[in-house]
PAMARZA-186199 format. One record per atom (N, C-alpha, C, O): residue in one letter; x, y negated, z. Coordinates in steps of 0.001 Angstrom, whole numbers, plus 500000, padded with zeros to 6 digits. Layout:
AXYZ;...
% end
This chain:
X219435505323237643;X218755506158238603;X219182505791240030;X218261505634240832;X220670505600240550;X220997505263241456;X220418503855241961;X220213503700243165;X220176502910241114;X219482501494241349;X218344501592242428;X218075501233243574;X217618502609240895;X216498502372241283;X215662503508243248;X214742503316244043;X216663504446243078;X216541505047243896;X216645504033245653;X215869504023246609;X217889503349245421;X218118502291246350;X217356501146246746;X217114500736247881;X216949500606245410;X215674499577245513;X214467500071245965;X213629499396246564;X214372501188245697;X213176501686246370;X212901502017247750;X211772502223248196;X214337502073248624;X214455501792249417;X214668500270250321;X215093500127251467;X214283499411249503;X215240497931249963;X216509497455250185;X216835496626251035;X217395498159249178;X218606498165249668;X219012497214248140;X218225497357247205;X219861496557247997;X220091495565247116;X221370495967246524;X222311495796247298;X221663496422245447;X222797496914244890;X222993496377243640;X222238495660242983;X224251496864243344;X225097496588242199;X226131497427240831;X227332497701240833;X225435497574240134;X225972498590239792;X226974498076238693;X226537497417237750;X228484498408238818;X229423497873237867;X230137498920237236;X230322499888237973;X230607499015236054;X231031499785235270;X230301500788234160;X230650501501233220;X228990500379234892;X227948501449234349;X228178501750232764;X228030502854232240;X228552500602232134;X228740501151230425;X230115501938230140;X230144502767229230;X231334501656230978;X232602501985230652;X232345503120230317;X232608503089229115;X231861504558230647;X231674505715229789;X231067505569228647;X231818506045227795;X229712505000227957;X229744504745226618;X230608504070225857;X230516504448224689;X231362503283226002;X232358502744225581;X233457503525225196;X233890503998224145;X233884503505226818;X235610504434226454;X235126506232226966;X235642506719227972;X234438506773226395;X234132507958226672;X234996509459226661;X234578510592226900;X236461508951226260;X237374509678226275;X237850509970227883;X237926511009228538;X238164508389228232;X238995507675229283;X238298506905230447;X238888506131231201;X236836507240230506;X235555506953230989;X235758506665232711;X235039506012233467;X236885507339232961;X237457507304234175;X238240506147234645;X238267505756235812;X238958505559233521;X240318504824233675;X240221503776234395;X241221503500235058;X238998502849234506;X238853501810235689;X238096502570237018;X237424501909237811;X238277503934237149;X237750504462238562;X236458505000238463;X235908505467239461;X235843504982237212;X234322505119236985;X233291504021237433;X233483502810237544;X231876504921237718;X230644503963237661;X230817503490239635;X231090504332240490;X230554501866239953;X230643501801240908;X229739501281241297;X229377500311240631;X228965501615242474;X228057501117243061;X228127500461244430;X228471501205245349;X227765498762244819;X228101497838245618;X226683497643246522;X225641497248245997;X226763497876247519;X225668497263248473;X226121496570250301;X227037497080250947;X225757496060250535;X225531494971251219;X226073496060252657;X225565497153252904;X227406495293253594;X228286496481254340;X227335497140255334;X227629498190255905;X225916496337255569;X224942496491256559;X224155497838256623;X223689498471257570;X224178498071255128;X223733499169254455;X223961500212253814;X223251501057253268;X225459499998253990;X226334500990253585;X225891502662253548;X225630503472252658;X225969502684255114;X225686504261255698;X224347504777254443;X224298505450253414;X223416503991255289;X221940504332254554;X221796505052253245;X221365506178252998;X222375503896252302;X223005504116250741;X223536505452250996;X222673506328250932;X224271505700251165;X225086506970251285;X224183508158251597;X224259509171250902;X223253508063252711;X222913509558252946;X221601509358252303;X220794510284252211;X221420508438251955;X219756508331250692;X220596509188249451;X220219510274249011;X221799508457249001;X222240509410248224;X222863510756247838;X223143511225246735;X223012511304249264;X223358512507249151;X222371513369248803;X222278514181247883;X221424512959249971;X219893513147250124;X219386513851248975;X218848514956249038;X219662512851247398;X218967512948246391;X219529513992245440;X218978514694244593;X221099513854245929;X222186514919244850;X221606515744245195;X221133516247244176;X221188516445246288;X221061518109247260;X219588517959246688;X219554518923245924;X218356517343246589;X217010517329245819;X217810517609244362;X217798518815244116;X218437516889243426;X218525517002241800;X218578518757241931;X217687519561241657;X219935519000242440;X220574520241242668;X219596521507242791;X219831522610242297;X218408521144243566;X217986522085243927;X216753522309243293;X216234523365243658;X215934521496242240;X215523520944241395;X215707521392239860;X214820521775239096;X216969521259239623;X217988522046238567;X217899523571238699;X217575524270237739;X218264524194240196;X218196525327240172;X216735526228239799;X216644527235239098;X215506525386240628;X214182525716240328;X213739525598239279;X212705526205239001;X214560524535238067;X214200524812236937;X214749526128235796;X214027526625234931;X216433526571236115;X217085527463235694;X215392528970236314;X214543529368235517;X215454529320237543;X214833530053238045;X213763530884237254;X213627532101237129;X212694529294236517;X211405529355236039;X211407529751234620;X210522530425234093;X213203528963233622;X213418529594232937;X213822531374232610;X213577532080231632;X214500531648233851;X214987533351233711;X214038533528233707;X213861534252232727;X212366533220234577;X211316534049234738;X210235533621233523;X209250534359233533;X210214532837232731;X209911533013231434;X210321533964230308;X209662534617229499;X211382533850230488;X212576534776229433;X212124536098229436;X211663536771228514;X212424536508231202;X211660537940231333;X210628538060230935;X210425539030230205;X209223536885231315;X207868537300231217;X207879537890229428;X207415538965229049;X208643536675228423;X208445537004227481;X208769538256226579;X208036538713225702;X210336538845227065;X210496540091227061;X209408541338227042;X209191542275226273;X208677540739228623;X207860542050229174;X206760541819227665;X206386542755226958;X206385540280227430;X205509540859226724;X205645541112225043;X204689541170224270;X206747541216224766;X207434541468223816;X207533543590223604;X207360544328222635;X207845543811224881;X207456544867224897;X206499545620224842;X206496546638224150;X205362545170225695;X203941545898225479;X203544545310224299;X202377545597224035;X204022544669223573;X203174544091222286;X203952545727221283;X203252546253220418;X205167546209221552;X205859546580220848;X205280548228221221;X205349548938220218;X204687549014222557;X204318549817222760;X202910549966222252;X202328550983221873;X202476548665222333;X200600548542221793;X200896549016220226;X200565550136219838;X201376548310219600;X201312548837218223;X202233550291218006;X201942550817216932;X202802550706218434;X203229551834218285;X201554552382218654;X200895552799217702;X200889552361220105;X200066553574220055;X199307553398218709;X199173554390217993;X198668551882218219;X197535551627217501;X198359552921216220;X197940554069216075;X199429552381215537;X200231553365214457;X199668554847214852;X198801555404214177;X200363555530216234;X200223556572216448;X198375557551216174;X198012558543215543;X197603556369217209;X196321556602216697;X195579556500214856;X194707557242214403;X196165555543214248;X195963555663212631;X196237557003212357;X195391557793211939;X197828557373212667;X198023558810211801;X197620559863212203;X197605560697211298;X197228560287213287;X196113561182214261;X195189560908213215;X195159561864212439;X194163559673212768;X192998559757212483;X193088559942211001;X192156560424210357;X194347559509210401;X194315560106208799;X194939561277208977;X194903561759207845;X195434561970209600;X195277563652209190;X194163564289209369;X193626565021208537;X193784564048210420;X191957564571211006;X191109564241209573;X190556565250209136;X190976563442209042;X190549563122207916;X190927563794206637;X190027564103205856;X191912563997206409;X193187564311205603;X192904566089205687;X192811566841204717;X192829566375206806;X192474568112206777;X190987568603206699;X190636569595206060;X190298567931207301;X188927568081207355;X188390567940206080;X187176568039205907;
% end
């Protein structure tokens, strides 16, 4: 993701270590982690393209948590009126079999 985010900018990078976490996934850390190399010209750029993108994922992530709580609820709510609807429909049956029932 980081590559490609950079290339898409024209920025020419390198990405080394990238497997050491599948590998040593205990100790995934132990050579310093995933490192990414670009050209000293371009340094800065790289950097605030990538912050750029953490603060978009982040906020992204959150709008997705958001849409989930407001599903959850919607489904609740309609979990409930499904649960009040059939109570009245019940309530109206036994109204109409006593009316029946006495008459």
């Amino acid at each position: 993701m980081i590559e490609s985010i950079l290339n898409s900018r024209n920025i020419e990078c390198v990405i080394k270590d990238e497997h050491s976490f599948g590998i040593y996934w205990t100790d995934w850390n132990i050579f310093g982690g995933v490192k990414v190399q670009v050209r000293e010209s371009k340094a800065r750029l790289a950097v605030r393209l990538l912050q750029v993108e953490e603060k978009q994922t982040r906020s992204s992530r959150k709008e997705r948590q958001l849409f989930k709580k407001m599903r959850q609820n919607f489904n609740r709510r309609v979990d409930l009126t499904n649960i009040v609807l059939l109570a009245l429909v019940l309530v109206v049956m036994v109204l109409t079999a006593m009316v029946v029932f006495f008459l």
